[in-house]
C-alpha positions as CSV (number, residue, x, y, z in Angstrom):
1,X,-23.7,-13.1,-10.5
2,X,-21.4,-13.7,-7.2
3,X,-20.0,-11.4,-5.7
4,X,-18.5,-10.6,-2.3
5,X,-20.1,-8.8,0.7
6,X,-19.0,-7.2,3.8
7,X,-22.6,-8.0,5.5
8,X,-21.4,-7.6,9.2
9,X,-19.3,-6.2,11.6
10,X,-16.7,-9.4,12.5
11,X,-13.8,-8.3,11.0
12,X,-12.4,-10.7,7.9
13,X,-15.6,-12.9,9.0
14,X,-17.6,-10.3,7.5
15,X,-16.6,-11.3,4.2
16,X,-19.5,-13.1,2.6
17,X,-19.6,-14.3,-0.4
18,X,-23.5,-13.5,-2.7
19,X,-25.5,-13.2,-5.8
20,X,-27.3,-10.4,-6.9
21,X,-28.7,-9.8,-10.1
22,X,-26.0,-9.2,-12.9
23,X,-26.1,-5.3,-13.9
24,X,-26.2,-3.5,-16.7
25,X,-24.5,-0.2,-17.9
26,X,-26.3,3.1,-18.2
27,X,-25.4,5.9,-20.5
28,X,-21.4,6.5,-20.1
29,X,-21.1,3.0,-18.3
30,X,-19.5,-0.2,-19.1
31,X,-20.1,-3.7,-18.1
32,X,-16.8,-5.6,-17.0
33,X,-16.9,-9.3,-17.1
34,X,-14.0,-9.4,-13.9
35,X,-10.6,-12.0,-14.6
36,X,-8.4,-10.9,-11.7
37,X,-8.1,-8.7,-8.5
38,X,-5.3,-7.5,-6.1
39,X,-5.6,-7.0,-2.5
40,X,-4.0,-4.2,-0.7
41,X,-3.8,-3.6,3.4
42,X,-6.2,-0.7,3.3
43,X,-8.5,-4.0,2.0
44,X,-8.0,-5.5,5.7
45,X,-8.9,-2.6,7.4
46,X,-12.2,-1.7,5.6
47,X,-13.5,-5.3,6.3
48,X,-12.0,-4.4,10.4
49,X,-13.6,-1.1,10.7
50,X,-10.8,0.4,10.9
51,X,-10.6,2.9,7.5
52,X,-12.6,5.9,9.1
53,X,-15.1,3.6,10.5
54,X,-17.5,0.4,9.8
55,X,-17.9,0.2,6.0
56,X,-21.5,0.0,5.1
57,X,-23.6,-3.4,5.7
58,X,-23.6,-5.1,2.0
59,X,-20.6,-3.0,0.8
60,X,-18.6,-4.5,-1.9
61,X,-14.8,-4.9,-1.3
62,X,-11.8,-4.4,-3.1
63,X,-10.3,-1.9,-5.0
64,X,-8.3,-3.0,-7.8
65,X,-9.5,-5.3,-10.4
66,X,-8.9,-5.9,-14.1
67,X,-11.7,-7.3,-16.1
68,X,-12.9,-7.2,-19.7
69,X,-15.4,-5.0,-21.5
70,X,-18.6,-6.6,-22.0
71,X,-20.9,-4.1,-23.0
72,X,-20.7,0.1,-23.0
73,X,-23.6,2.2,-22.2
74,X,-25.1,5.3,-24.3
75,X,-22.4,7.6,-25.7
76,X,-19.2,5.5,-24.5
77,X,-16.1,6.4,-26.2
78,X,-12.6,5.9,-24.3
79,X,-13.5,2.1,-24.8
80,X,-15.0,-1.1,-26.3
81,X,-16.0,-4.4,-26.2
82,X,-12.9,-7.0,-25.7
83,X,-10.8,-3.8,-24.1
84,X,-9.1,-5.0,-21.2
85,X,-9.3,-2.2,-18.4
86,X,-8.6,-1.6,-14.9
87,X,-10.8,0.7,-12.6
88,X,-9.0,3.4,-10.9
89,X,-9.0,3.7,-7.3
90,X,-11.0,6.8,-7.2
91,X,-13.5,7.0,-10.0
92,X,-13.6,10.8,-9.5
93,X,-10.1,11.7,-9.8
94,X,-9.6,12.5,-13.3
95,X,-6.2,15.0,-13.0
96,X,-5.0,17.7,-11.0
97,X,-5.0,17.9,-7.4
98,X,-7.1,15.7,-5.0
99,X,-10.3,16.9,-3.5
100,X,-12.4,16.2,-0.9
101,X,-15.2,15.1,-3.2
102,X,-12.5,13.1,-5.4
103,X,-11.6,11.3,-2.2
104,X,-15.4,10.1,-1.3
105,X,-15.3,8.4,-4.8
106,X,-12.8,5.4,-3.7
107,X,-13.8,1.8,-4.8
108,X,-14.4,-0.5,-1.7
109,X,-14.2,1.8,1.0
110,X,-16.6,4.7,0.0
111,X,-18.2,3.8,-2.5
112,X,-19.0,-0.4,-3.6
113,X,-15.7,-1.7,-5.0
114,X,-14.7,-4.8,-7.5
115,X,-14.8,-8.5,-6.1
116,X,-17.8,-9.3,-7.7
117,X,-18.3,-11.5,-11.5
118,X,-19.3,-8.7,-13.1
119,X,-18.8,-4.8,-12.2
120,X,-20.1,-1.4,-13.6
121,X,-17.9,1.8,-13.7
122,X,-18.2,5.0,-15.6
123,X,-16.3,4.8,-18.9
124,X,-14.5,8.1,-16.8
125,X,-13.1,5.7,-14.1
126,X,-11.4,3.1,-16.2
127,X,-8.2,2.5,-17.7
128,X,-6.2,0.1,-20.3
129,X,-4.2,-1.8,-19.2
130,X,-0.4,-2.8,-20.5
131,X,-1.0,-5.7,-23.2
132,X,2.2,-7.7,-22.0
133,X,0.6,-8.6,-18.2
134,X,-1.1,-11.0,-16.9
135,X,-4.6,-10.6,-15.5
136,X,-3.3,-10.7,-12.0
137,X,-0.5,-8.7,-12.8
138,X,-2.2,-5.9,-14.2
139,X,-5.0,-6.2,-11.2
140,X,-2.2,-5.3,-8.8
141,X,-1.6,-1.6,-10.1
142,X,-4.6,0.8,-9.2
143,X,-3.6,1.5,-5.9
144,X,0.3,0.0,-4.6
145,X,1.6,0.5,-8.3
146,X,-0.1,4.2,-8.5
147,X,0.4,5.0,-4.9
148,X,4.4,4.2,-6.1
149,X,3.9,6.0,-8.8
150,X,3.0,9.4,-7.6
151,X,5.2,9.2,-4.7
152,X,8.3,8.9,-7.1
153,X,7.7,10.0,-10.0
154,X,5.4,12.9,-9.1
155,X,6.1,14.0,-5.6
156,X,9.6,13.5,-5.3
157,X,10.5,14.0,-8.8
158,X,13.2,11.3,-9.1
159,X,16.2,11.8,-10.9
160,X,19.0,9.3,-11.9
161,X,21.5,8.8,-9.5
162,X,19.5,9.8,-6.4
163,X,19.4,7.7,-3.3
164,X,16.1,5.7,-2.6
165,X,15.2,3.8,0.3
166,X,12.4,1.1,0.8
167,X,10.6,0.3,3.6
168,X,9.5,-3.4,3.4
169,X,8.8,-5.6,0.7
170,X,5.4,-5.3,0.8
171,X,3.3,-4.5,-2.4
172,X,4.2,-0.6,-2.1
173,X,7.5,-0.7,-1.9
174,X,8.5,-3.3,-4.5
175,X,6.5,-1.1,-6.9
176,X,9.0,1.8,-5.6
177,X,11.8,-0.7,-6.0
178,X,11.3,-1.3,-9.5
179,X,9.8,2.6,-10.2
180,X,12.8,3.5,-8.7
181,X,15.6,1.7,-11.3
182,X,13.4,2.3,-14.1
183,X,14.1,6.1,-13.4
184,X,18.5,5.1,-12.3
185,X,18.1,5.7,-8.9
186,X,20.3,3.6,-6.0
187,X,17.7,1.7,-4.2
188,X,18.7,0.9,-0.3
189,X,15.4,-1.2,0.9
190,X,15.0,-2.9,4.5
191,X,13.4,-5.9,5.8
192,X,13.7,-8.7,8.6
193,X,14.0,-11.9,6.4
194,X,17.1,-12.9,4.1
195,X,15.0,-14.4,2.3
196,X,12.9,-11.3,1.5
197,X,16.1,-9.3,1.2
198,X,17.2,-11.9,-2.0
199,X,14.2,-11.7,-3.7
200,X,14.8,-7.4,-3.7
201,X,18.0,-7.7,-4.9
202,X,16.7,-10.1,-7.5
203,X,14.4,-6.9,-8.3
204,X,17.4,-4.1,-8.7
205,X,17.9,-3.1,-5.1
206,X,21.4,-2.4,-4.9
207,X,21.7,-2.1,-0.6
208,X,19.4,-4.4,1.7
209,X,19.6,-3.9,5.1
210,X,18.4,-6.5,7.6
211,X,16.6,-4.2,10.4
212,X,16.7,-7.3,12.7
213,X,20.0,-7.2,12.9
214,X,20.1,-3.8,12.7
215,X,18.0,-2.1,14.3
216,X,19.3,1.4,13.9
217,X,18.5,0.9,10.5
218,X,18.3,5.2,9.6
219,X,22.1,5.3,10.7
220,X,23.1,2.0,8.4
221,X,21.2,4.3,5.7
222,X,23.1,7.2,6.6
223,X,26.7,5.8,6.7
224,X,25.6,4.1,3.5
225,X,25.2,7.5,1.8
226,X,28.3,8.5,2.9
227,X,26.8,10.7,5.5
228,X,24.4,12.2,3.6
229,X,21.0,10.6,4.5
230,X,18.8,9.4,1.2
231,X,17.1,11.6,-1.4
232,X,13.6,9.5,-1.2
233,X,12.2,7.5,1.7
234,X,9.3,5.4,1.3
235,X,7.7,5.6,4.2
236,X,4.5,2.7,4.2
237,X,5.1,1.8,8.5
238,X,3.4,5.0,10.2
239,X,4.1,5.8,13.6
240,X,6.7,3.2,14.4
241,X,9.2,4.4,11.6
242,X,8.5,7.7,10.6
243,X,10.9,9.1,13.2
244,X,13.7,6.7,12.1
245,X,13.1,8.1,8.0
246,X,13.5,11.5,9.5
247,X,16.8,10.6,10.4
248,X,17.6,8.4,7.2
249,X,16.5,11.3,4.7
250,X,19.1,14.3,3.6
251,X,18.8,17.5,4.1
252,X,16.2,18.8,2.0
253,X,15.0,15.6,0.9
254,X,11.0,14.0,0.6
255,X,9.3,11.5,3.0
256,X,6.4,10.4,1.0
257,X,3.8,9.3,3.9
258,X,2.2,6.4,2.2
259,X,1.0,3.9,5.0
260,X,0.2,3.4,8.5
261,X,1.5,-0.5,9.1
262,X,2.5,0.4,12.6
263,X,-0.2,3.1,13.7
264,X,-2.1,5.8,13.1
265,X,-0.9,8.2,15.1
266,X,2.6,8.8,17.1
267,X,4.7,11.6,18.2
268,X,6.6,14.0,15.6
269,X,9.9,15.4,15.8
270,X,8.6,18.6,14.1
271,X,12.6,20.6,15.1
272,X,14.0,17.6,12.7
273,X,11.5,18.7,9.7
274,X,12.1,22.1,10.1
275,X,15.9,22.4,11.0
276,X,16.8,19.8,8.1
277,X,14.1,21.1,5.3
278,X,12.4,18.3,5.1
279,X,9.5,17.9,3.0
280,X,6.9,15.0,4.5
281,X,4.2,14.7,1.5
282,X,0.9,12.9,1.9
283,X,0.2,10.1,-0.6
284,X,-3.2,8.4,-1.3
285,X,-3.1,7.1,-4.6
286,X,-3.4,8.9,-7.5
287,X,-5.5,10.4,-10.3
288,X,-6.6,8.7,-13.4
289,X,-3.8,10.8,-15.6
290,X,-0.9,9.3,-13.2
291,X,-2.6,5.7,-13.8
292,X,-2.2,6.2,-17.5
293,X,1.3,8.1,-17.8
294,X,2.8,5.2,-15.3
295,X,1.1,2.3,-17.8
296,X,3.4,3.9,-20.1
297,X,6.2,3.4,-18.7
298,X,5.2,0.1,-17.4
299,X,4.6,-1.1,-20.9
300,X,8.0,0.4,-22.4
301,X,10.1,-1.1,-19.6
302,X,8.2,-4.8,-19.8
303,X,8.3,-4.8,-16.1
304,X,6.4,-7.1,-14.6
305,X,4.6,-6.6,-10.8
306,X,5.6,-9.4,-8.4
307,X,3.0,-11.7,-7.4
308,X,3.8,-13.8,-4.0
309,X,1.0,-15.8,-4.1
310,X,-2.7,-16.2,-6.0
311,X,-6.3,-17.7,-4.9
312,X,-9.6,-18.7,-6.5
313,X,-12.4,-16.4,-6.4
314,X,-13.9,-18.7,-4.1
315,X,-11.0,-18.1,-2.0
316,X,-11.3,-14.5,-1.5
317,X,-11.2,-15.1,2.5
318,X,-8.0,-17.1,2.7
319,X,-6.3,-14.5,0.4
320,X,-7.2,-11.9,2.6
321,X,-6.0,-14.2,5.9
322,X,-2.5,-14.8,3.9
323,X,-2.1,-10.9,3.4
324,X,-3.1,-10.3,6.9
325,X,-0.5,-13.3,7.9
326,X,2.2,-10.2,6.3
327,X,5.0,-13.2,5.7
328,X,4.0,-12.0,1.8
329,X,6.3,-10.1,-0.7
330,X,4.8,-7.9,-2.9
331,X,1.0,-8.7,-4.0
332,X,-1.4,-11.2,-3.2
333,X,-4.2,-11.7,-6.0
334,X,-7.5,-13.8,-7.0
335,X,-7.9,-14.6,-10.1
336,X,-11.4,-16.6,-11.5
């Protein structure tokens, strides 16, 4: 089978496309003939080095994938053949809380991931997938669509009528976009392009705010709340925003930390989180329960993901250039 390799330390160069031997499931394995895959930024900085270090030589990328069930293993159950199934991020988060050991079980960072023909995954790790999507649309939800997911849904507990605001219109936040509304929230979101801004509204967002034009984009927020600040901020930038969602949230309200577009590390007004109540959550992913429970929904709703733009397997480098290129909206995908 092909597959794709990170075999050296060059950055998006290091993606090199294979063959190995096709595998074969053990007892409480399946065998996934793959269709699509999604690509997420954590994707660019595996293949840089930069997600806690240089991946493995020969590790395979990619987290989120959707293929078919070819063959099950001894004593399968939660599946069969034909089944159309996702793997979840981590294969070792189940439900509950996240733990260390949960955390080393992430597809294409710690452990081999899915951009290969043909992958096998513990029946455990695996998850149908809503009927009405598309290959590539279902590919794009084990980690932005989750990672949305549990930040609204389970950390900030969403309620109709409350004030969400999305940083971006990357794959993240256009998942929290459309989470949001399902749920009757007010969705403010921000970004530099019209254009971008359009295709939100087009979504449900109800407020856009261009940040190029204004830059003090918290206090647009916070006038536009009436002076309250927002119930939910989204935060997917890092350092370069997080002060600035500080400011935008209410009293009391939830900063879901989710991503770390504009660094890793910055300073912290810690008075402003403890004076106003703030709670700022941490965010990586989700558990196989939350992957299910949010299909649900997905598949009662009919929403449908936003794809900006798909590539041939043999492709998988320029899809990763385009996403790296970040002049996308919402997910970029291969498909075979």
């Amino acid at each position: 089978m092909k597959l794709y390799e990170l075999q050296h330390r060059d950055g998006l160069n290091s993606l090199t496309q294979a063959e190995r031997p096709a595998p074969r499931p053990g007892p409480g394995e399946v065998l996934l003939n793959m269709r699509a895959w999604s690509l997420n930024f954590r994707d660019l900085s595996v293949a840089r080095g930069a997600y806690g270090g240089p991946p493995p030589l020969g590790r395979i990328p990619l987290s989120d994938g959707v293929g078919e069930v070819a063959e099950v293993g001894a004593g399968v159950t939660r599946v069969q053949v034909g089944d159309r199934v996702a793997g979840c991020f981590m294969q070792g988060w189940l439900a509950g809380g996240i733990t260390a050991e949960m955390a080393a079980t992430a597809l294409g960072g710690a452990i081999d991931g899915m951009l290969a023909e043909q992958v096998v995954l513990s029946e455990q790790g695996v998850v149908k997938v809503p009927a009405h999507l598309s290959d590539e649309e279902a590919a794009t939800l084990p980690c932005a669509a989750v990672t949305a997911w549990n930040a609204l849904v389970r950390q900030a507990q969403i309620r109709a009528g409350d004030t969400v605001v999305c940083l971006g219109t990357g794959g993240v936040s256009l998942f929290a976009l459309q989470f949001a509304k399902m749920h009757g929230a007010r969705v403010i979101i921000t970004s530099s392009s019209d254009d971008k801004l359009a295709l939100a509204r087009r979504l449900g967002a109800d407020e856009m705010i261009n940040y190029r034009r204004e830059p003090d984009w918290d206090q647009a927020v916070v006038a536009r709340t009436g002076g309250r600040g927002a119930d939910v901020v989204v935060e997917v930038g890092g350092a370069g925003t997080l002060e600035k969602s500080l400011n935008a949230v209410r009293v009391g309200g939830i900063v879901p930390l989710i991503g770390v577009l504009t660094g890793v590390a910055g300073p912290i007004p810690t008075a402003a989180i403890l004076r106003r109540s703030i709670r700022v959550q941490g965010v990586y992913v989700g558990s196989r329960e939350m992957f299910e429970e949010m299909n649900r929904a997905i598949e009662l709703h009919q929403l449908h993901p936003h794809i900006d733009r798909s590539f041939g397997f043999d492709q998988a480098r320029s899809a990763y250039e385009h996403l790296a290129g970040a002049g996308h909206t919402g997910k970029v995908t291969i498909s075979l």
